[in-house]
Backbone as a ProteinNet text record, in pm:
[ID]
protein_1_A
[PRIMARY]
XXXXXXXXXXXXXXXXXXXXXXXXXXXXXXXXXXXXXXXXXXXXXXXXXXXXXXXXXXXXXXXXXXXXXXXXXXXXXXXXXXXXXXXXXXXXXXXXXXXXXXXXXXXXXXXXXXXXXXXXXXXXXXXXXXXXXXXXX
[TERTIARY]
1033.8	1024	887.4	829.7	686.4	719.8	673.8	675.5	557.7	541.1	359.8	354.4	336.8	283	163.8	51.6	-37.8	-90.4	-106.5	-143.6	-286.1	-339.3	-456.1	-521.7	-570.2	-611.5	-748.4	-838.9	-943.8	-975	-828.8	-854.5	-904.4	-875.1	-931.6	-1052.7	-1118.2	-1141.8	-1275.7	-1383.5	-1503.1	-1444	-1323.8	-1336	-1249	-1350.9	-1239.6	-1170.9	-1060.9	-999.4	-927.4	-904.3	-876.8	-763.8	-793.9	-678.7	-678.7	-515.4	-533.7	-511.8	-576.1	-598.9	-735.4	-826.1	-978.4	-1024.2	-1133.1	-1263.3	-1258.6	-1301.3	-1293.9	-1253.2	-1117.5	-999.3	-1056.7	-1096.2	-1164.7	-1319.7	-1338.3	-1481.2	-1387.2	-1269.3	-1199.4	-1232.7	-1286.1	-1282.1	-1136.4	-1076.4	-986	-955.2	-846.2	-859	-820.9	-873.5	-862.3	-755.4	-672.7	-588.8	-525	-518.5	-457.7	-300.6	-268.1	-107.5	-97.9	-37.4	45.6	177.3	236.1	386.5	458.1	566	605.1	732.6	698.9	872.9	998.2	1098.1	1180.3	1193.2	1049.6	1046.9	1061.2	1116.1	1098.2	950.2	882.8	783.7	787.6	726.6	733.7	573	524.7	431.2	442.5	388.5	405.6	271.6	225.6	52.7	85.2	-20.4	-13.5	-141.9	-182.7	-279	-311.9	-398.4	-490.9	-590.8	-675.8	-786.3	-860.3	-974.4	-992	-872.2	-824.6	-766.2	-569.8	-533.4	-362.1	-366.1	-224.4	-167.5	-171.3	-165.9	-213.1	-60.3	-43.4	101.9	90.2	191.2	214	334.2	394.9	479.2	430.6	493.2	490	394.2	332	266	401.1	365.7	421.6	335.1	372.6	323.5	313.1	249.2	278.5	198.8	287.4	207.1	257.1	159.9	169.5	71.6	133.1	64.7	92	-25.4	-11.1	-97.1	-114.7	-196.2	-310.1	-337.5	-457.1	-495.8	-603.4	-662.2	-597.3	-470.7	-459.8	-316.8	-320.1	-195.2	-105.4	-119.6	-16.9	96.9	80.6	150.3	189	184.1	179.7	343.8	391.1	495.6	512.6	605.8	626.4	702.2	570.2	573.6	628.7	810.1	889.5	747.8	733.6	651.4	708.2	737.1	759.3	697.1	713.3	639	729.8	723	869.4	862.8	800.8	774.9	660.5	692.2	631.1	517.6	567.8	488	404.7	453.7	348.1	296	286.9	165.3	186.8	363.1	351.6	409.3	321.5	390.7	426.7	564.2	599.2	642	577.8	603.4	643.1	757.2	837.5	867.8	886.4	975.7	1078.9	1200.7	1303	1284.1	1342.6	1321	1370.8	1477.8	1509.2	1395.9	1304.7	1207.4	1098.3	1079.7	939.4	1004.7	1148.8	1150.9	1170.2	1116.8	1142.9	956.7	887.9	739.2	686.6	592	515.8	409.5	413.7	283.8	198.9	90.7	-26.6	-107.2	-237	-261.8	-213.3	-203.2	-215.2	-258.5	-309	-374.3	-277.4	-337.9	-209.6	-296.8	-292.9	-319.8	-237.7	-264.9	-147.1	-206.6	-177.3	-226.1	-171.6	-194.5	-164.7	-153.7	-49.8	-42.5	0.5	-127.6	-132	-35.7	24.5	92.5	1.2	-139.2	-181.1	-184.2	-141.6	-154.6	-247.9	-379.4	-459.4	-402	-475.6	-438.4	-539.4	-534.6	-653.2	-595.7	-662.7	-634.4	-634.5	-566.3	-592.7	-577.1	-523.5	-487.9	-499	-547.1	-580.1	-621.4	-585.6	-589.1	-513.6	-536	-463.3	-292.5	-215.3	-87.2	-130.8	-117.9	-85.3	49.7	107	232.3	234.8	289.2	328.5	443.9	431.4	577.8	651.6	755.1	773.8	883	898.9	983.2	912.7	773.2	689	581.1	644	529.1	449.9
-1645.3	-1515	-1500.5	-1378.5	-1373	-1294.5	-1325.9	-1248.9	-1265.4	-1153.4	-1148	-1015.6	-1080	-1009.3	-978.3	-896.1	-914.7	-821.3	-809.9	-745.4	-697.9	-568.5	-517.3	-452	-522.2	-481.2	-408.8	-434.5	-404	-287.8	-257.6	-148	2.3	-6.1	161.9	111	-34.7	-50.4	13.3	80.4	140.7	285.7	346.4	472.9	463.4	447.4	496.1	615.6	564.3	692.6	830.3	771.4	828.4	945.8	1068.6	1198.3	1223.7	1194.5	1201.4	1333.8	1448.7	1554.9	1586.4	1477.8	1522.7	1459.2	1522.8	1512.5	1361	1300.7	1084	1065.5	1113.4	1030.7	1026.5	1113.2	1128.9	999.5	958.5	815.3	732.2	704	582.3	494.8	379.9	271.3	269.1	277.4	141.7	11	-24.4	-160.6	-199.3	-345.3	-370.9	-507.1	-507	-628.2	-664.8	-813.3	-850.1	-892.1	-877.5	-977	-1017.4	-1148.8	-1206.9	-1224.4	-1161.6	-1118.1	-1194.1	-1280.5	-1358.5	-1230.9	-1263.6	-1149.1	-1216.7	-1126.7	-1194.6	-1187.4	-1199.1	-1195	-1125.4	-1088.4	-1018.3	-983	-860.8	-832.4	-753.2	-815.7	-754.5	-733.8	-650.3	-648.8	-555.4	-560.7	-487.8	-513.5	-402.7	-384.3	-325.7	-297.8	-194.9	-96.6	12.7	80.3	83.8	58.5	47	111.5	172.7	201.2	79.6	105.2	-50	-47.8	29.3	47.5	-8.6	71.4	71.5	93.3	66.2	154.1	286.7	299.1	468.7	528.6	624.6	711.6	758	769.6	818.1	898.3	955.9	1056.1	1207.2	1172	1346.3	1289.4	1206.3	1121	1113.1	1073.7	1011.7	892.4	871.2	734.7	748.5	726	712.1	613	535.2	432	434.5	453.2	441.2	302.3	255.1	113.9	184.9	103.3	138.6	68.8	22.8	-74.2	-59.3	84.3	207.3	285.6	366.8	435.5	551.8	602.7	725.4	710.8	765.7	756	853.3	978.2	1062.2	986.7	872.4	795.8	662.8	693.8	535.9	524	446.8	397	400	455.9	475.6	324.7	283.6	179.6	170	178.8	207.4	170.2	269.9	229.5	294.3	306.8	339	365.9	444.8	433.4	328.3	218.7	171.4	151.2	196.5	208.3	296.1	466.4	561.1	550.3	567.2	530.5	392.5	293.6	150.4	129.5	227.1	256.6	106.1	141	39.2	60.5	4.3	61.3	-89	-35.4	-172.5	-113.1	-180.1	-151.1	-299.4	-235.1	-351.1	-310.2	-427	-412.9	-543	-477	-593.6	-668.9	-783.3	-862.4	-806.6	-710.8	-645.5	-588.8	-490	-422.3	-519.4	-631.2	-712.6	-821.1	-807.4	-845.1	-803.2	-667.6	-542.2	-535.6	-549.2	-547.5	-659.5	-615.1	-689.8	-745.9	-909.1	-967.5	-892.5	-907.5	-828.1	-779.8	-759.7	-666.6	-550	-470.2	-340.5	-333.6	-150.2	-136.1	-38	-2.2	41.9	80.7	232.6	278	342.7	341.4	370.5	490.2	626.9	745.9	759.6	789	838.4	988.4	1064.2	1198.1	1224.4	1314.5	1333.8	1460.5	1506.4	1636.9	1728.8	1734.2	1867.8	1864.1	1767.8	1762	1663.7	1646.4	1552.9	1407.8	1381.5	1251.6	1233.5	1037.6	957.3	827.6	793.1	626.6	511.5	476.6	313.9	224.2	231.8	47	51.3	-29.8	-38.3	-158	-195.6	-268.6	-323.7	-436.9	-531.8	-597.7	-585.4	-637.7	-755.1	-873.5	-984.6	-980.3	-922.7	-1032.7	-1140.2	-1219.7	-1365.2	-1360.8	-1466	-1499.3	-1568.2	-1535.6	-1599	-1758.3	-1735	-1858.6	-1980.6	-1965.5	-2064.8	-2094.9	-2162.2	-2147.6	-2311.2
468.9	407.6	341.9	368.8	286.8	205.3	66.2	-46.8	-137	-90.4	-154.8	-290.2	-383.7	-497.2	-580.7	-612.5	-632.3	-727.1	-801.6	-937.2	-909	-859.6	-837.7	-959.8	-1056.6	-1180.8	-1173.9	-1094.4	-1046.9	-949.2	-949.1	-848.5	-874	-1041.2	-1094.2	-1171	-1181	-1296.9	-1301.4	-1171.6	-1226.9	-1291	-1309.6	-1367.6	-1482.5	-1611.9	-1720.8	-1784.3	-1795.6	-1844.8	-1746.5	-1614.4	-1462.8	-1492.1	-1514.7	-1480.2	-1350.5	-1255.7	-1155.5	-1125.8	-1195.6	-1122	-1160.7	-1183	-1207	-1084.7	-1075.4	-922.5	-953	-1092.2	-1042.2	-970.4	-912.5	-847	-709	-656.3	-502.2	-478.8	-600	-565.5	-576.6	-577	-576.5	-451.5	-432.4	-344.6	-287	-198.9	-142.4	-124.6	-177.6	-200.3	7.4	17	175.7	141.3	216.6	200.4	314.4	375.8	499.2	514.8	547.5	551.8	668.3	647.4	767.6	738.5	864.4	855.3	990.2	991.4	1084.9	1136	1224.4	1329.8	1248.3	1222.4	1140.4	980.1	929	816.3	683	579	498.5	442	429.2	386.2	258.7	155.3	-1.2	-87.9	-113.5	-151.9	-323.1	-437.4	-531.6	-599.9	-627.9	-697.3	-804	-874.2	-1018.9	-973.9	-1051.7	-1035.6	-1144.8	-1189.6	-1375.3	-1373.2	-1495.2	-1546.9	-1634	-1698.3	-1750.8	-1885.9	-1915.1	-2053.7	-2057.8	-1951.1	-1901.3	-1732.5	-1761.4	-1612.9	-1607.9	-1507.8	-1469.4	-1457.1	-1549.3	-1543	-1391.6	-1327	-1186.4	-1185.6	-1241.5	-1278.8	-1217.2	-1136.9	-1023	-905.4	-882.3	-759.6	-664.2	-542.8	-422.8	-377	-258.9	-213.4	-47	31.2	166.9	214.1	350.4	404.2	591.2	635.8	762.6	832.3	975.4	1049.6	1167.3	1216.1	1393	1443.7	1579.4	1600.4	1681.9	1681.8	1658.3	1518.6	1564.9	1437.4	1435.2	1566.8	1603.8	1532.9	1348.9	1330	1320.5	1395.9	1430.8	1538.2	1566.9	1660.8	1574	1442.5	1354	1281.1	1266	1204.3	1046.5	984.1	839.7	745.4	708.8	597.1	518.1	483.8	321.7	185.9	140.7	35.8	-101.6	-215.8	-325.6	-441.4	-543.2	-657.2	-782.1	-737.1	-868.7	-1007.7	-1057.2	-1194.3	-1226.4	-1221.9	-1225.5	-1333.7	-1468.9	-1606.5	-1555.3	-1480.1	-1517.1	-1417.5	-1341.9	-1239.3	-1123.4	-1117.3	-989.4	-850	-743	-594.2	-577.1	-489	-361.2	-191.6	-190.9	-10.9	38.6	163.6	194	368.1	447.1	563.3	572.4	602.2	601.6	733.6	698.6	829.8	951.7	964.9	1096.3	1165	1094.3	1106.7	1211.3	1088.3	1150.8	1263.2	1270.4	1420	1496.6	1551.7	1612.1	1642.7	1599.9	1547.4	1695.3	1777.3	1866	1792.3	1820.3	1778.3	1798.5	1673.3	1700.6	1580.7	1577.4	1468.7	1426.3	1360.8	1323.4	1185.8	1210.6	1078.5	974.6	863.2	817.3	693.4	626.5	528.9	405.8	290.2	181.9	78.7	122.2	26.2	-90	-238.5	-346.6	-310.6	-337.3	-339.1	-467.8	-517.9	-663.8	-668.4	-808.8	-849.6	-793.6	-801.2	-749.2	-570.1	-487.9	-404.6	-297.4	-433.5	-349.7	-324.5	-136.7	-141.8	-148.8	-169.8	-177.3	-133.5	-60.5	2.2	-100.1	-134.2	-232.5	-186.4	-37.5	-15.1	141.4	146.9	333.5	383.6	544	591.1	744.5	741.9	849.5	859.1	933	923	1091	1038.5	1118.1	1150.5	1225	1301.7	1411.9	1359.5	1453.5	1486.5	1580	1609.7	1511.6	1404.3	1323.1	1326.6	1502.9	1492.6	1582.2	1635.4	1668.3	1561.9	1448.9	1328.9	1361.9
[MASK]
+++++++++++++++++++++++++++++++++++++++++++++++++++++++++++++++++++++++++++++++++++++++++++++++++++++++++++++++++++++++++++++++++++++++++

């Protein structure tokens, strides 16, 4: 089972004081992150989103995450992703092991939008999904 947790403290930290309905929010970097995910496996991931000061209230935000193993993601697969602790500015995104053994070895890529109350999105998390074969380890 992979269970990956990772506390992205750094991820707001060039903008202090971040209202996510002010113009800052649009210079946000993306964070890039890889996983390797075995067929079979449970996949768990949970971040925070911070300023240098706190967590970033996310109260009236959404979350979306799509993978595909192209750039063309009108053809991409929906990533369960969550906001789970609105006030403490935390996401988890997960696929149960049914999922990732359903999943063809392979890369894919896979991006994760913040959709703010006023509507804007903004990318915060992006990257690579490794699947293996999880039962020739």
């Amino acid at each position: 089972m992979t269970d990956l947790t990772l506390q992205l403290d750094d991820s707001i930290a060039l903008i202090d004081n971040v209202n996510l309905s002010g113009s800052l929010l649009e210079y946000l970097l993306p964070i890039y992150q890889v996983f390797d995910i075995g067929q079979g496996e449970t996949f768990l991931y949970t971040f925070l989103l911070k300023n240098l000061d706190n967590s970033l209230n996310l109260t009236g935000c959404s979350i979306s995450t799509k993978y595909a193993m192209t750039h063309l993601y009108d053809i991409a697969n929906v990533l369960p992703t969550v906001i789970s602790n609105h006030i403490g500015g935390e996401i988890t995104m997960t696929l149960d092991n049914t999922t990732t053994s359903l999943l063809k070895v392979g890369r894919y890529i896979y991006s994760t939008f913040l959709i703010t109350p006023t509507g804007k999105r903004v990318k915060i998390l992006g990257g690579i999904l490794n699947i293996f074969d999880g039962h020739n380890q």
